[in-house]
N, C-alpha and C positions, 0 to 999 in steps of 0.2 A: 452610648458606647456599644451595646450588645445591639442596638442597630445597624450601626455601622460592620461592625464585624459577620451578621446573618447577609447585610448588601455585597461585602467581599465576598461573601463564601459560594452566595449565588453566580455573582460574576465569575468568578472561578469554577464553580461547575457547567456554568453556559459554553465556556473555552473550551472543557475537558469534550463537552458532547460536541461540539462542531468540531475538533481535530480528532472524535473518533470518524470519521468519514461514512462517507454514505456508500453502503455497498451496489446500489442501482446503477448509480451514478457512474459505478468504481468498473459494472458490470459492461455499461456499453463504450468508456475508455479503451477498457481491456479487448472489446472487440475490433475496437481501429484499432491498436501500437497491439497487444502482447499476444493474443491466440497466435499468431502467422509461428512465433518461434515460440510459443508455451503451451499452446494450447488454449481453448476456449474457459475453463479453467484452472489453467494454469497444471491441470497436472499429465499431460501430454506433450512437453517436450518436443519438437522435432530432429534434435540434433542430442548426443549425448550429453557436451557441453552447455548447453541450457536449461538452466537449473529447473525443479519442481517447485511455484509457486505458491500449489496449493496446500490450503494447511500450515503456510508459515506464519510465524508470529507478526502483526501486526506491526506493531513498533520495528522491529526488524525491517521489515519489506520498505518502509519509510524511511528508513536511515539508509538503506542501503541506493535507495534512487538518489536522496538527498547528497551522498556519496557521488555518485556517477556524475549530476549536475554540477557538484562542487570539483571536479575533478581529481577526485581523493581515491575512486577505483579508474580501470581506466580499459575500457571496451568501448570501440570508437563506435557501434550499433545502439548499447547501449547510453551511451552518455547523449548522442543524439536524439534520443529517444527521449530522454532526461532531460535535456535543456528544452523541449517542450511544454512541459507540465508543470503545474504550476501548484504550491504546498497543497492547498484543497483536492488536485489529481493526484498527487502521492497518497493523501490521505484514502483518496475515494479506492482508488486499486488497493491500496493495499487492506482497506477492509474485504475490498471483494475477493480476492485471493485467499485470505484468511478465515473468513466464512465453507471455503471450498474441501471439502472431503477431501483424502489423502492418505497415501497409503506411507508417508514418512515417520511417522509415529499414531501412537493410540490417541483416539478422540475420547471425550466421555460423551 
């Protein structure tokens, strides 16, 4: 039984570490789809309307694409953008965004 349960626990940690995303990955997405309107990390903006990427919460940045794709927010640039990517792309940007310095709140 306590075998069985340390085999669930690893497969469960193996999930958590592939849907933390890979920020490399996350870094050259971000250079095709999001620099043009965010910035190259996300925290330059071209437009006021385009929010500061950098420094947001991970989980956030993922729901919120996930959002756009499912058609639950509704910005016809973004959701375009969105119906491209695929869980693993959401995953990858939004670690690489969230790694990024930012002047939205305090880092430690």
């Amino acid at each position: 039984m306590n075998r069985i349960l340390v085999i669930v626990a690893a497969l469960a940690f193996a999930g958590a570490a592939q849907a933390a995303g890979n920020a490399e990955a996350g870094k050259t997405k971000a250079a095709q789809i999001c620099a043009a309107c965010h910035g190259p990390e996300g925290n330059k903006p071209t437009a006021p309307e385009n929010p500061i990427l950098a420094g947001q919460h991970q989980d956030y940045l993922v729901k919120v694409l996930k959002d756009y794709k499912a058609g639950k927010r509704n910005n016809p640039i973004m959701k375009g953008f969105a119906a491209t990517l695929s869980n693993q792309d959401m995953q990858d940007l939004a670690a690489w965004f969230a790694s990024q310095k930012s002047n939205l709140h305090f880092q430690r």
